[in-house]
N, C-alpha and C positions, 0 to 999 in steps of 0.2 A: 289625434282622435277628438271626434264634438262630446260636447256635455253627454254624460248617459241620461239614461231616462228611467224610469221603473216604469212595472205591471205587473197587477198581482192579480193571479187568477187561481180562480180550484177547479178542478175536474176530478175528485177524486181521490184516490191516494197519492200524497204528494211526491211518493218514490218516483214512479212513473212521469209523472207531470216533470218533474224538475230534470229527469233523467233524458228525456226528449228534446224539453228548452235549452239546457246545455249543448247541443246539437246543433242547435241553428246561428247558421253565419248569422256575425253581428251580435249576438247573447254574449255578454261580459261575464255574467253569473246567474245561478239560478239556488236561491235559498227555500228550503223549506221549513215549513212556518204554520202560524192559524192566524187567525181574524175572523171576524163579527160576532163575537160572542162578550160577555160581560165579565170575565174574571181575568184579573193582571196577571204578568207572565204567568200566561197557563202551563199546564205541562199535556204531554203526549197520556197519560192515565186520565187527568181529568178532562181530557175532550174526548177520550174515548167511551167515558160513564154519560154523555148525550146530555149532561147538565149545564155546560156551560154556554152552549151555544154558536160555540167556535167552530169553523168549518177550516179543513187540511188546505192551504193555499203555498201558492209559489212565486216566491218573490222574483221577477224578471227583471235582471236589469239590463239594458239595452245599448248599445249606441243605435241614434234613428237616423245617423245617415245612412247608415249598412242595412236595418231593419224599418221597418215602420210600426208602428201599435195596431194597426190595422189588419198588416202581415200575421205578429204576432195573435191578433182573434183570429186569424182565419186558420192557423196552426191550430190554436185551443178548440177549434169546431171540429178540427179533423182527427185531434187526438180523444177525446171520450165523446159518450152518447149522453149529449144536452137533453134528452127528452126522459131520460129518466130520473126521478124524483128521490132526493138522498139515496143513490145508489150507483155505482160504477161497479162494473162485474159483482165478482163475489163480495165485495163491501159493501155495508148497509150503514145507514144512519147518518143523523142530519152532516158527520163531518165531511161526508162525501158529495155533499152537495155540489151540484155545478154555480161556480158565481162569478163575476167580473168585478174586481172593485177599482173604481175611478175615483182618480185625483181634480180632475178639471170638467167644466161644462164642458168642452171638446170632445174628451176624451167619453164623456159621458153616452153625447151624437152618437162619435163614431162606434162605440159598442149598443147601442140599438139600433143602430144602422145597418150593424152587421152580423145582429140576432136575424133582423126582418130578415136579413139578404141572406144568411145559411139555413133559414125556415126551408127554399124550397128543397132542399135537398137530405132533410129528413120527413117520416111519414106521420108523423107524430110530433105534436108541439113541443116546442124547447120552452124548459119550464126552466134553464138559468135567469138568475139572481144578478140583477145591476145594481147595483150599491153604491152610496158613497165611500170611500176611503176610512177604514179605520186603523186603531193602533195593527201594526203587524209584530207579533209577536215569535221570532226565529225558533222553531225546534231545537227540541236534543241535538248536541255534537251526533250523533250515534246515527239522526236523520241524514243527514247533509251526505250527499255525494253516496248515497246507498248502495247504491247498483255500482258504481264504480269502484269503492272499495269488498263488496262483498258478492258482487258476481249476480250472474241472475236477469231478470226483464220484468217490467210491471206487466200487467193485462190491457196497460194503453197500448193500443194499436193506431200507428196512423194511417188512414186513407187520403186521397186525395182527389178531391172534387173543387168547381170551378176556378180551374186555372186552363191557361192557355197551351197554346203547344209547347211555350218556352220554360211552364211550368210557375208562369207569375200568378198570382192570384187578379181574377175579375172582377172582385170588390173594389169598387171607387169610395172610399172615405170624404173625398171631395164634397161627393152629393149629401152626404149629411149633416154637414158643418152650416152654421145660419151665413 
């Protein structure tokens, strides 16, 4: 196996998110967590009270011979609706924000690259968050692996838009790299 890689992204509640990314060939693991907010080891109460700042994110970790980070934004598109603003289904507030956090200029490109490039396929502007990288701080034991030890399914729903017949995605990351 090549080096893993990480990706953290939010779309929401992280049960769902993480429940999904587990899912896909090439996903090693997928942790649930917060970041961008200002208080150290937060906890699941205080990002729920909307003071901290923190938004519910998913720590991906990868191998990218089997995935790409590009693959993996173009899953994050198809799993919740970017155009809504702290809000994925029934959850409200800033922890549900939609956000991308990058580690590298690269990684930066390819996720604006691949906001502009999943714009056409919503009606409604995608109001996700590209960021830089900050501390990620893992959830409660009690978060991690939710759905698999207690049954049940988020309100992420996946669809599937531009991919091919073979079901590859048509995002070229190529083109947004200098």
């Amino acid at each position: 196996m090549s080096a893993t890689k990480k990706a953290y992204l939010a779309g929401g509640c992280f049960w769902g998110v993480e429940d999904l990314f587990r899912k896909v060939p090439g996903v090693i693991d997928a942790t649930s967590g917060y970041m961008g907010g200002h208080v150290k080891n937060v906890t699941y109460k205080e990002v729920c009270s909307g003071l901290t700042g923190h938004a519910e994110v998913v720590e991906v970790e990868y191998d990218p011979s089997k995935v790409s980070y590009s693959e993996l934004l173009h899953i994050f598109w198809e799993i919740h609706d970017p155009t809504t603003l702290n809000r994925q289904g029934p959850d409200v507030g800033t922890q549900y924000r939609s956000a991308i956090y990058y580690s590298s200029t690269e990684e930066q490109m390819i996720a604006e690259g691949s906001k502009s490039w999943a714009q056409q396929f919503f009606n409604n502007p995608i109001v996700t968050e590209i960021t830089e990288l900050e501390t990620f701080w893992p959830a409660e034991d009690y978060h991690q692996h939710y759905f698999e030890r207690n049954g049940g399914h988020g309100c992420h729903l996946r669809r599937s838009f531009g991919r091919d017949e073979t079901g590859r995605s048509l995002f070229q990351a190529d083109v947004y790299k200098n």
